[in-house]
C-alpha positions as CSV (number, residue, x, y, z in Angstrom):
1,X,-118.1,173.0,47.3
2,X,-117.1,171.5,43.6
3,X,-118.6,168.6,42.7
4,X,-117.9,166.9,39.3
5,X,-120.4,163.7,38.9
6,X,-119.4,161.5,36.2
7,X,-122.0,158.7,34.2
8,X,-121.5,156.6,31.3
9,X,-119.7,154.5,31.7
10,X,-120.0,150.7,31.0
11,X,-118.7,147.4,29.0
12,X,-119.1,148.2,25.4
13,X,-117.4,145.4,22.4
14,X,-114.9,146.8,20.1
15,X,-116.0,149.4,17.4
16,X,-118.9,150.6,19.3
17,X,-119.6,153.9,21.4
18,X,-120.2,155.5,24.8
19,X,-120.8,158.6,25.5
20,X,-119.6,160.0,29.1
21,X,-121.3,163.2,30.4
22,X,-119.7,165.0,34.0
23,X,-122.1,167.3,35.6
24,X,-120.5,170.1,37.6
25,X,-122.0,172.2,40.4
26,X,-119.7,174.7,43.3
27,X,-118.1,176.4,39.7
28,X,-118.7,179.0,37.2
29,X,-118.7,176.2,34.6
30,X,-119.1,178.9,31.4
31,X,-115.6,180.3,31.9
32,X,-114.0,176.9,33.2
33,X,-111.6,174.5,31.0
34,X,-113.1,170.8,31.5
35,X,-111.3,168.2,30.6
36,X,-111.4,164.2,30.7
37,X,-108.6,161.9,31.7
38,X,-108.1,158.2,31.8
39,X,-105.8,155.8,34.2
40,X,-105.7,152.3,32.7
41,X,-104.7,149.5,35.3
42,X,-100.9,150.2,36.3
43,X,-100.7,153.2,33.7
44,X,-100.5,156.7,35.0
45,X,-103.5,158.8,34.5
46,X,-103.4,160.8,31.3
47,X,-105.3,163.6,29.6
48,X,-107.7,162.1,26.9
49,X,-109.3,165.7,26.1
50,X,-109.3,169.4,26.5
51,X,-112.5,171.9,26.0
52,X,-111.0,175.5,26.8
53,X,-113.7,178.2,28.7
54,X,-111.9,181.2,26.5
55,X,-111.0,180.3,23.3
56,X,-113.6,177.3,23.2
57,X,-110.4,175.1,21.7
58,X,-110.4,171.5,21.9
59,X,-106.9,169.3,22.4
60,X,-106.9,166.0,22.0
61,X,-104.3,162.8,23.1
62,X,-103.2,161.8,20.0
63,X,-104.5,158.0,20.8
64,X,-108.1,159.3,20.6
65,X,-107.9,161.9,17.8
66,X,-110.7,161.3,14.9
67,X,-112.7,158.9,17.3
68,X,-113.9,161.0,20.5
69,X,-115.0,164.2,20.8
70,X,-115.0,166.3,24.1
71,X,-118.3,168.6,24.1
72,X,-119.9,171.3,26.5
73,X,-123.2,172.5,27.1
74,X,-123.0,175.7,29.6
75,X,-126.6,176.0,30.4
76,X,-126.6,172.4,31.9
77,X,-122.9,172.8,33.5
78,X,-122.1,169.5,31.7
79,X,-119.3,168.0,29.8
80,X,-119.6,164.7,27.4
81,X,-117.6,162.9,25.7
82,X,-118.2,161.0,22.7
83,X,-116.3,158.2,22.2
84,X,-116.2,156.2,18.8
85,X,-114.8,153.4,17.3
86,X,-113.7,151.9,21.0
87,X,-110.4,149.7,21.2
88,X,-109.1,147.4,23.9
89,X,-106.9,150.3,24.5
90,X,-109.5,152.4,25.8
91,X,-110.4,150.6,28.8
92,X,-109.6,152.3,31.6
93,X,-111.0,155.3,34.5
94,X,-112.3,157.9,32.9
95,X,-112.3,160.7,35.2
96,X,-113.5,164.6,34.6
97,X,-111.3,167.4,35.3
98,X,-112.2,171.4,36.0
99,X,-109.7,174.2,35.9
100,X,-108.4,174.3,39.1
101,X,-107.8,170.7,39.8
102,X,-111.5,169.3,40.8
103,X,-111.7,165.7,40.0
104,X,-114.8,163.6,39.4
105,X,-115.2,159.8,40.9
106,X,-114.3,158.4,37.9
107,X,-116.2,156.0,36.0
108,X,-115.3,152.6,34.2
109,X,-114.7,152.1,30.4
110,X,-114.1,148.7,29.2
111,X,-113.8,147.4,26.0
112,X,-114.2,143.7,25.3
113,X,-112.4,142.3,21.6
């Protein structure tokens, strides 16, 4: 059984960070792509970041490029993500993703201006 536990998460001003960490258990976590994704109120969900198993690429959405940064460590079968510089813009779900559609819980990121 996959499992994807998400923490982190929290009510954070503007400018400042969070880090988001996903535990996984039920996978082979070393050769999976994790991701993270976001769904802001009345928005469809969206990918936020990539971390590819093979190639140990990284992809980005545009909106967070130069301000978070998707990171793995395999021995712990967990995914964080570092998020910088936090806007408004970011509040939303934030939700982890495994290669083969596993979702986490979610977890709540919201900015206050």
């Amino acid at each position: 059984q996959v499992q994807l536990v998400e923490s982190g998460g929290g009510l954070v001003q503007l400018g400042l960070s969070l880090n988001l960490s996903c535990t996984a258990s039920g996978i082979i976590f070393s050769t999976s792509t994790m991701g993270w994704f976001r769904q802001a109120p009345g928005k469809q969900r969206e990918a936020v970041a990539l971390f590819t198993s093979g190639s140990r690429s990284t992809d980005y959405a545009d909106s967070v490029k130069g301000r978070f940064t998707i990171s793995r460590d395999n021995v712990k079968s967990t995914v964080y993500l570092l998020m910088n510089s936090l806007k408004p813009e970011d509040t939303a779900v934030y939700y982890c993703w495994c290669e083969g559609g596993f979702w986490g819980q979610g977890t709540q990121v919201t900015v206050s201006s």
